[in-house]
SEDOLUM-328514 format. One line per field, with one value per residue (C-alpha): x, y, z; residue in three letters; residue number from 0. Coordinates in steps of 0.1 Angstrom, whole numbers, plus 2048, in hexadecimal, padded with zeros to 3 digits. Example, Ala and Ser with C-alpha at 12.3 -4.5 7.8 and 13.67 -1.06 7.14 Angstrom:
2
X = 87B/889
Y = 7D3/7F5
Z = 84E/847
code = ALA/SER
pos = 0/1
END
This chain:
456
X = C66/C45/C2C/C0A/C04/C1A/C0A/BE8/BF9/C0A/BE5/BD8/BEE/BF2/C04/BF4/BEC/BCE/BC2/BC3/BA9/B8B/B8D/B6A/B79/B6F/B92/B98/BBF/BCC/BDB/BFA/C09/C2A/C39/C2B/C09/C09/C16/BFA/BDC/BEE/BF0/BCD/BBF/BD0/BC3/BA3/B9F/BB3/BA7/B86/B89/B8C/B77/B90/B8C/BA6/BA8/BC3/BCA/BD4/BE4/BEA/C10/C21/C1D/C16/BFD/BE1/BFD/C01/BD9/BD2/BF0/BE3/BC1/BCC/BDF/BBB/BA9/BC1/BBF/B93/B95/B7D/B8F/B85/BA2/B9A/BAB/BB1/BBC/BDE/BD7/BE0/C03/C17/C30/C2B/C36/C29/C29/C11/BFB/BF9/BF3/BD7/BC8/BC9/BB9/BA2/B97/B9A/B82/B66/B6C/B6D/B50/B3D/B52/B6D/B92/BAC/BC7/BEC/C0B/C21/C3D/C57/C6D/C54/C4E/C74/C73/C55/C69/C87/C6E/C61/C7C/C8A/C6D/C71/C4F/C40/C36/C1B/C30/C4D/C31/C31/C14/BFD/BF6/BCF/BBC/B99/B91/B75/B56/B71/B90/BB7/BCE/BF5/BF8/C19/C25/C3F/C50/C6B/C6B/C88/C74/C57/C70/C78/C53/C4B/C66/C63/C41/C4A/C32/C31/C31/C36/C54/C50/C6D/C63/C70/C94/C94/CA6/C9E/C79/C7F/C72/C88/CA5/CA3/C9E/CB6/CD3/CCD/CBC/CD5/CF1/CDC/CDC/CFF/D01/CE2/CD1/CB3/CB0/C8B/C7F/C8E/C81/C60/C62/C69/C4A/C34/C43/C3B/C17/C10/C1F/C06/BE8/BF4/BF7/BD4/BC5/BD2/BC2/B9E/BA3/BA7/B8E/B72/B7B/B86/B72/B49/B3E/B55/B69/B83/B7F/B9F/B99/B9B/BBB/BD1/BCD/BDF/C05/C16/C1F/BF8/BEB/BFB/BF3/BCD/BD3/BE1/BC4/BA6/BB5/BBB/B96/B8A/B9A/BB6/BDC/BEE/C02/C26/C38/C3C/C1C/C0C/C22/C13/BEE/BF9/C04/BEB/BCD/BD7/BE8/BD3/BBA/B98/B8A/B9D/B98/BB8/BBC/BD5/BD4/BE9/BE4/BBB/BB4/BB1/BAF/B9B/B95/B71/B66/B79/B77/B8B/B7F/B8F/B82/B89/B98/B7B/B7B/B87/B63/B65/B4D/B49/B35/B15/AFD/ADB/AC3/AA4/A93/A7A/AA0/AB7/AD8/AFA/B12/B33/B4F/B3F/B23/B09/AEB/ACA/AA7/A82/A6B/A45/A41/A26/A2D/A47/A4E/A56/A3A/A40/A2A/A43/A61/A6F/A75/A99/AA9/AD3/AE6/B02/B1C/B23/B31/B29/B10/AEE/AD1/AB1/A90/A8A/A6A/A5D/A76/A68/A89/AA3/AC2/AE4/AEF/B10/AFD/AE2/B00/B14/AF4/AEB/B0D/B15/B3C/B52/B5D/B43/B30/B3B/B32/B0B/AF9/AE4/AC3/ABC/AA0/AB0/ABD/AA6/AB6/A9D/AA9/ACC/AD4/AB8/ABD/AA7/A8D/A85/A63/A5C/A5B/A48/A24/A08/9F2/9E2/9F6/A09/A2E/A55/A72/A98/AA4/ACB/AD8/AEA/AF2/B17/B18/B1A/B0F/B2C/B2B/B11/B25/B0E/B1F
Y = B95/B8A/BA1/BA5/BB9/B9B/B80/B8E/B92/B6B/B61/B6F/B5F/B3B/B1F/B1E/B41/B3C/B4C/B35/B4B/B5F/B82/B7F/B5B/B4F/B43/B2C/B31/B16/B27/B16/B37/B2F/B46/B34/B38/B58/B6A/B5B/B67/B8D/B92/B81/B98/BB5/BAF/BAD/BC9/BE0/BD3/BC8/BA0/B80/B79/B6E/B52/B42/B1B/B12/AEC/AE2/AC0/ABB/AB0/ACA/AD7/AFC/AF5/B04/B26/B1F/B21/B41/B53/B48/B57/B77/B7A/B71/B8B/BAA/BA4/BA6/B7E/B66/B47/B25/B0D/AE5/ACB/AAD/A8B/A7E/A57/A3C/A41/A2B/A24/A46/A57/A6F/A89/A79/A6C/A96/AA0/A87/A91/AB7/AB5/AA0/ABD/AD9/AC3/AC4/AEA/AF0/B05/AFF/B10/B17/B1C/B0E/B21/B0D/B20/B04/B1B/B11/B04/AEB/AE1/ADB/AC5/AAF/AAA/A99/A87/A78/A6E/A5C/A49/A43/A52/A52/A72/A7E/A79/A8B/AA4/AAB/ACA/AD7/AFC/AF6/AD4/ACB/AC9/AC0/AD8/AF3/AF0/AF0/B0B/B13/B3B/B3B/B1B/B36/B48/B3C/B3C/B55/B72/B6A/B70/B89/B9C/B91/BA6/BC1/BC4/BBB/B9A/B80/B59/B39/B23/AFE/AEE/ACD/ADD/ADB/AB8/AA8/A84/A90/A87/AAB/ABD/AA9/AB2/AD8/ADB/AC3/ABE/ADF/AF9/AE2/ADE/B09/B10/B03/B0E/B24/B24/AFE/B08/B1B/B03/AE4/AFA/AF6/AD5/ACB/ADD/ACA/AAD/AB5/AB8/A97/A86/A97/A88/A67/A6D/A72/A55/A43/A50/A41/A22/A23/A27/A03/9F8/A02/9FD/A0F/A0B/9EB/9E4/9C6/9B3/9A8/9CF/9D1/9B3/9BE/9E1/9DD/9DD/A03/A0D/9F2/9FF/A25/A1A/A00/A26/A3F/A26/A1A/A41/A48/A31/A48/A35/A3B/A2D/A0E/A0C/9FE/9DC/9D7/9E4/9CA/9B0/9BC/9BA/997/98B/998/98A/96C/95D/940/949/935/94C/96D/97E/99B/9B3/9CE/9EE/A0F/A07/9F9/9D6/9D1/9B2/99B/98A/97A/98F/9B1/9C3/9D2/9F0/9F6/A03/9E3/9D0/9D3/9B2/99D/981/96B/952/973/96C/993/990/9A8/9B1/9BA/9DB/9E9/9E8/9DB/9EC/9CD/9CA/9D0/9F1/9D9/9F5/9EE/9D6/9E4/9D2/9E5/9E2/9CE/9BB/9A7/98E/99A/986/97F/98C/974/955/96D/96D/98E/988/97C/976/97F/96F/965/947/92B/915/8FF/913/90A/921/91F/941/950/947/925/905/8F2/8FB/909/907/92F/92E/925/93F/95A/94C/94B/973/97A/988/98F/974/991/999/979/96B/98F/98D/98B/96C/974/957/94D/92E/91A/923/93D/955/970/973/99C/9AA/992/973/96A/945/93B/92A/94D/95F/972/964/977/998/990/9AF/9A8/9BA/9B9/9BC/9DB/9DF/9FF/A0B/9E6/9E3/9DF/9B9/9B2/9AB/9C4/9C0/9CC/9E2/9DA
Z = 945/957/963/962/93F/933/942/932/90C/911/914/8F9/8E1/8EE/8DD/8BC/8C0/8D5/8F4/90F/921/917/928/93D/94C/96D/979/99C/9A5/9B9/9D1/9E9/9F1/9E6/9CA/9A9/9B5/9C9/9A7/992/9AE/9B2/98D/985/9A2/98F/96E/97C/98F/978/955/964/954/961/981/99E/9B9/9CD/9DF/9F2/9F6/A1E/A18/A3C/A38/A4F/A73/A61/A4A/A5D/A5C/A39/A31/A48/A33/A10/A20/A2A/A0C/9F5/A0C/A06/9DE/9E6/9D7/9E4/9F0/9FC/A0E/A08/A25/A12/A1E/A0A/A07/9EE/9EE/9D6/9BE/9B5/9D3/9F0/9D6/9BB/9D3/9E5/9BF/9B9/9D9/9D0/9AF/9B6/9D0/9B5/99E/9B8/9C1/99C/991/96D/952/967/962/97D/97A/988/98B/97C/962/94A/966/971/94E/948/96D/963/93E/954/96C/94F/941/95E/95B/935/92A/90E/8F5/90E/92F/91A/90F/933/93F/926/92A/927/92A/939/957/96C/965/953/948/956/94A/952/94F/956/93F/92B/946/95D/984/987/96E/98B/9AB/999/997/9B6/9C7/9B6/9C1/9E4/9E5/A02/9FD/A0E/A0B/A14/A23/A10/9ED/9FE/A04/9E6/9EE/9DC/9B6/9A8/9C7/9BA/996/99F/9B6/9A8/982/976/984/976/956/954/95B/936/926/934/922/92B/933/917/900/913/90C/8E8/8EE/901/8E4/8C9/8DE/8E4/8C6/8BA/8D9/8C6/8A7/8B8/8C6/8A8/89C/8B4/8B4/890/89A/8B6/89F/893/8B1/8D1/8DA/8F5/912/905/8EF/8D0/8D3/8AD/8A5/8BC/8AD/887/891/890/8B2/8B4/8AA/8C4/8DE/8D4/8D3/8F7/908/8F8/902/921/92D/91B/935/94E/959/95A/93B/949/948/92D/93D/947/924/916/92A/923/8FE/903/91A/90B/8E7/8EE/906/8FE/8F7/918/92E/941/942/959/95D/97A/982/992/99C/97B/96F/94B/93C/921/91B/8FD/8E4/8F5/911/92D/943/964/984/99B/9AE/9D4/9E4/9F1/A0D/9FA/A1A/A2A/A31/A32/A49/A35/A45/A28/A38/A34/A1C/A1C/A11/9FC/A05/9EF/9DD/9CC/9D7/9EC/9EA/9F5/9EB/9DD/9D3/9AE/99E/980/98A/9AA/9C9/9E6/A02/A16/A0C/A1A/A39/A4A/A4C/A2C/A23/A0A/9FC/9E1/9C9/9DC/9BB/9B3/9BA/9A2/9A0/98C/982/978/95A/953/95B/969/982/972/97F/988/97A/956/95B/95E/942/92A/937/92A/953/950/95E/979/984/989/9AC/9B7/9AE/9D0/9D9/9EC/A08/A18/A31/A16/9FA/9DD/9DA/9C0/9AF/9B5/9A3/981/98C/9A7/9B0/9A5/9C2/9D1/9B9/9C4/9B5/997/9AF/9D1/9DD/9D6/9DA/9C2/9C4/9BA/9BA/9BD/9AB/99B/988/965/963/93F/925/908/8EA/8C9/8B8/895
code = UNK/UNK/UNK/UNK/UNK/UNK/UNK/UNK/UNK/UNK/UNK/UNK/UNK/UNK/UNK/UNK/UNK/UNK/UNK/UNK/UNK/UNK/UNK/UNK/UNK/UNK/UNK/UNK/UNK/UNK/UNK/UNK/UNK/UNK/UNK/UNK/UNK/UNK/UNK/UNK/UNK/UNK/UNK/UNK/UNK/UNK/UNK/UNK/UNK/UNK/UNK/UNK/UNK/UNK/UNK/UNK/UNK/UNK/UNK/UNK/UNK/UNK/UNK/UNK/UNK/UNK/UNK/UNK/UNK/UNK/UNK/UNK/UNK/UNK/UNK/UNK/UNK/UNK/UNK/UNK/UNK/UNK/UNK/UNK/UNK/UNK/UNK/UNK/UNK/UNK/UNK/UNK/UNK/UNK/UNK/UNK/UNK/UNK/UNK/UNK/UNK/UNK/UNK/UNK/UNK/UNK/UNK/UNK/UNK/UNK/UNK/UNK/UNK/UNK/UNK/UNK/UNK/UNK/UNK/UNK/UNK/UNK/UNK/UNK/UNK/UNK/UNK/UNK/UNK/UNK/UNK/UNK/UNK/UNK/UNK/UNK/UNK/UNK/UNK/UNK/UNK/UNK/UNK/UNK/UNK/UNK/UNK/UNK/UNK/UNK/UNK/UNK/UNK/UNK/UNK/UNK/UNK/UNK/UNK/UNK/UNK/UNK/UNK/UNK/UNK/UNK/UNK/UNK/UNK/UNK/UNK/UNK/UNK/UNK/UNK/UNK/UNK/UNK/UNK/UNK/UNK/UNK/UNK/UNK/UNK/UNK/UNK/UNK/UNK/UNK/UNK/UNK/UNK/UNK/UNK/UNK/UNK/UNK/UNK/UNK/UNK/UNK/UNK/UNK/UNK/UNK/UNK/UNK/UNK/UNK/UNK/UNK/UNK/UNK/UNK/UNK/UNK/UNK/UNK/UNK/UNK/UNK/UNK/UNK/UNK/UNK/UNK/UNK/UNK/UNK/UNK/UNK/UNK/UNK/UNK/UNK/UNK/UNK/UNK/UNK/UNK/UNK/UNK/UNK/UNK/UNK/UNK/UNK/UNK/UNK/UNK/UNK/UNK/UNK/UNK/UNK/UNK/UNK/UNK/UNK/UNK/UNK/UNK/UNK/UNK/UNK/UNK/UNK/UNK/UNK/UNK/UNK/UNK/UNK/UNK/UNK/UNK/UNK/UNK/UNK/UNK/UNK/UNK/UNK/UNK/UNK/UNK/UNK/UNK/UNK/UNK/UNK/UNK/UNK/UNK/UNK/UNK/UNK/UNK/UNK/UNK/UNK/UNK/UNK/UNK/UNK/UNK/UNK/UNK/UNK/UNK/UNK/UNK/UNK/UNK/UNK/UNK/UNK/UNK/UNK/UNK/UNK/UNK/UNK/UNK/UNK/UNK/UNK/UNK/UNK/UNK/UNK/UNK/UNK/UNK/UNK/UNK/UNK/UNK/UNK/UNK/UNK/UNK/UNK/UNK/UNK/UNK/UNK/UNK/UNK/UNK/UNK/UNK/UNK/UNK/UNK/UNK/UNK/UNK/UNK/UNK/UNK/UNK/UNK/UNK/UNK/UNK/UNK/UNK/UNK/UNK/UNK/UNK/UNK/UNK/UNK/UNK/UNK/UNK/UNK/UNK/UNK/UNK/UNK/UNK/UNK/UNK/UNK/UNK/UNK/UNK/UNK/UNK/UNK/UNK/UNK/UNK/UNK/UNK/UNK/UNK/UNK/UNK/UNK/UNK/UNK/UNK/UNK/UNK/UNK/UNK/UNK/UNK/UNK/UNK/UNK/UNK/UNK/UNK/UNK/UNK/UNK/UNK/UNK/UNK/UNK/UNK/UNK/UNK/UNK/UNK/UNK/UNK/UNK/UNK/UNK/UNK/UNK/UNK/UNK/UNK/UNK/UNK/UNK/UNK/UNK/UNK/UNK/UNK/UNK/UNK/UNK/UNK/UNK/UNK/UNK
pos = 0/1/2/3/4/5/6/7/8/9/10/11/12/13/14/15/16/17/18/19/20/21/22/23/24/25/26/27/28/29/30/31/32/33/34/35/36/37/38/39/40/41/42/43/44/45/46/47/48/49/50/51/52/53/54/55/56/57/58/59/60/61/62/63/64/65/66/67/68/69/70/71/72/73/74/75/76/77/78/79/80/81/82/83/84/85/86/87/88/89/90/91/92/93/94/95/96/97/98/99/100/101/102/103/104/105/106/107/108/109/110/111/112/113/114/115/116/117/118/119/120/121/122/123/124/125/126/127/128/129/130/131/132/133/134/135/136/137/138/139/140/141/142/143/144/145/146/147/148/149/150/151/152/153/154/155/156/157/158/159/160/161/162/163/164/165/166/167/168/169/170/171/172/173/174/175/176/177/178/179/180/181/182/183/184/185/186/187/188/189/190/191/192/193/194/195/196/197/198/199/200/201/202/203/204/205/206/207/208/209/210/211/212/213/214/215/216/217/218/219/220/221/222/223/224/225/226/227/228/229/230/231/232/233/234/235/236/237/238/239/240/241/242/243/244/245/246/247/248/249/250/251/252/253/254/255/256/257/258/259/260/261/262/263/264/265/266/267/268/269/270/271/272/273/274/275/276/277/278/279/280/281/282/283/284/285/286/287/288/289/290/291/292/293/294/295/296/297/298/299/300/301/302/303/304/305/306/307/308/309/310/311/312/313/314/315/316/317/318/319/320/321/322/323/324/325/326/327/328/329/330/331/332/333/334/335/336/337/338/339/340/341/342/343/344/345/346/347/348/349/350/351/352/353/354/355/356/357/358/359/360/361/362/363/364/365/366/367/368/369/370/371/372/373/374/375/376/377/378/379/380/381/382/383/384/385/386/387/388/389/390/391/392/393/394/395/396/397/398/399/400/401/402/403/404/405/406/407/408/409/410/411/412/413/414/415/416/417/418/419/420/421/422/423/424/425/426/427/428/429/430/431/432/433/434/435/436/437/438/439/440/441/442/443/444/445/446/447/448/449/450/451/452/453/454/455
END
């Protein structure tokens, strides 16, 4: 049964027989104030005042989605302040909701608040238990997951500047009611968990008590499930870090590498870089049409394929995954007086001039006010340095700029007169003359435009 003593002894032998936390940690309990969490912080408290380990802090996450939230902080702080546990509460906005649901886009929003709170070499302790572990197993299945979504919670992973750990992964929520009575503890219960038209609610309340009228053990087992499952993902993982090595340079993937690989080892390596990249793995539809697409298509085109934020592309044998482009009016036209600088639109970051020598612009042939704007098609410019006018879209193509990213460059007017393509090219016409003070274009901070150079 759970207490304390046994909490400590379940940590010290791990899966694997490893300690999931050194005895001197500095450990960050999220704290909601519900059961879970309010018996991780009262034993963690214990253990470090009686055994003198683990340094305690608590931070409670207000998501703002219920009239008591504000009651629901000043309890979790009372409760922090009578265990002599520093605690920090975090208002965070839920945005983004989508296919995913309310409750995805609340967990997004919470964790991304826990990995700014998190202090270097820090541990975030969650209360998730065996009972969650078994819930996210069913969730996952309803959504036909693969090995890692089947893996479900692992009891220690990275995370931010520490790591994440699940101290209670092996013990069940009634053997926690059931400490948490006996020592007469107070918690928080949200109304929200009775409403079964949430997915997680519904498989609690309507498909795990069913599920433990017949085995009830369905947890534990579903446990030893989970671990078997982990450690077939690491296998998988390793597997592809193998075929990385050949396959990926830098931050892109060689599409050459990709199609020699037979379908089920292709689409191992498409999830590991494509989640390396930091992105969630696509479903399996839309990893089938990435397969397709990026393959299949003819080597003239740019396929793209976006989901979740993320849009995955193909450019002269190699894939790029990046975070989806903000959508640009390229009709706008920006005045820029150029004593100031001048924030881009569309997250393209910000343009400022700033004292140069050697092929630098002069500022007596410069208006004060200049424009900027984007490719309507058809511009020419005579850099510095070439002796003819070149058409822009050639000068991009032959600087190997990506496809993507080339109707997003901004063009530096003066009238009519191109004077400097972002901080790439400026028009000869405008250059400063040997020893005349002059200014350049500096572009801050300026994407990463250039295709990838293989380095083998």
């Amino acid at each position: 049964m759970f207490c304390p003593r046994e909490l400590q002894i379940r940590l010290q032998r791990g899966p694997g027989g490893v300690s999931l936390l050194p005895a001197d940690a500095s450990v960050c309990v999220a704290f909601s104030g519900g059961l879970d969490s309010t018996v991780l912080l009262h034993s963690f408290a214990r253990l470090a005042s009686e055994s003198k380990t683990y340094r305690v802090r608590a931070v409670h996450i207000d998501h703002g989605l219920h009239a008591d939230s504000a009651l629901w902080r000043e309890h979790c702080e009372r409760e922090a302040r009578a265990l002599q546990v520093e605690f920090n509460s975090i208002r965070v906005d839920v945005t983004g909701i989508d296919e995913w649901g309310l409750e995805a886009a609340a967990r997004d929003a919470r964790y991304a608040a826990f990995a700014n709170e998190l202090r270097a070499g820090e541990h975030l302790l969650v209360a998730q238990h065996a009972d969650d572990q078994l819930e996210t197993v069913l969730l996952a299945l309803m959504r036909g997951a693969g090995v890692l979504g089947l893996g479900a919670m692992q009891t220690i992973e990275p995370f931010a500047r520490g790591m994440l750990v699940r101290p209670l992964w092996s013990f069940t929520r009634a053997e926690l009611a059931v400490w948490a009575r006996a020592e007469g503890l107070r918690w928080l219960t949200d109304p929200s968990n009775a409403n079964h038209a949430m997915d997680r609610n519904f498989v609690r309340h309507r498909v795990v008590e069913v599920l433990r009228e017949r085995w009830p053990s369905a947890a534990q087992t579903a446990l030893r499930s989970t671990q078997h499952l982990q450690e077939a993902w690491r296998t998988l993982a390793q597997l592809a870090a193998l075929d990385a090595e050949r396959a990926i340079d830098g931050d892109c993937l060689e599409v050459a590498a990709l199609a020699v690989l037979s379908p089920e080892r292709r689409r191992n390596l498409l999830r590991y870089w494509i989640r390396r990249r930091g992105a969630r793995a696509p479903s399996t539809r839309k990893l089938a049409a990435i397969e397709h697409d990026m393959l299949a298509a003819s080597q003239d085109r740019v396929p793209c394929i976006a989901w979740d934020g993320w849009e995955l592309r193909r450019h002269r044998g190699w894939l790029y995954c990046e975070p989806q482009l903000p959508a640009l009016d390229a009709e706008q036209v920006l005045d820029w007086h150029r004593q100031s600088s001048l924030d881009l639109p569309a997250s393209l970051g910000r343009l400022r001039m700033v004292p140069a020598e050697a092929g630098a612009l002069s500022a007596a042939k410069l208006p004060a006010t200049l424009t900027v704007r984007f490719r309507a098609g058809g511009e020419t410019l005579q850099p510095v340095g070439h002796a003819f006018h070149h058409k822009l879209k050639k000068l991009l193509q032959a600087s190997a700029i990506l496809p993507w990213w080339r109707e997003r460059v901004p063009l530096i007017y003066a009238g009519q007169q191109l004077v400097a393509v972002g901080d790439l090219w400026i028009a000869a016409e405008f250059a400063a003359a040997d020893g005349e003070p002059g200014m350049t274009i500096a572009w801050e901070p300026r994407p990463s435009l250039v295709a990838t150079r293989p380095n083998r």
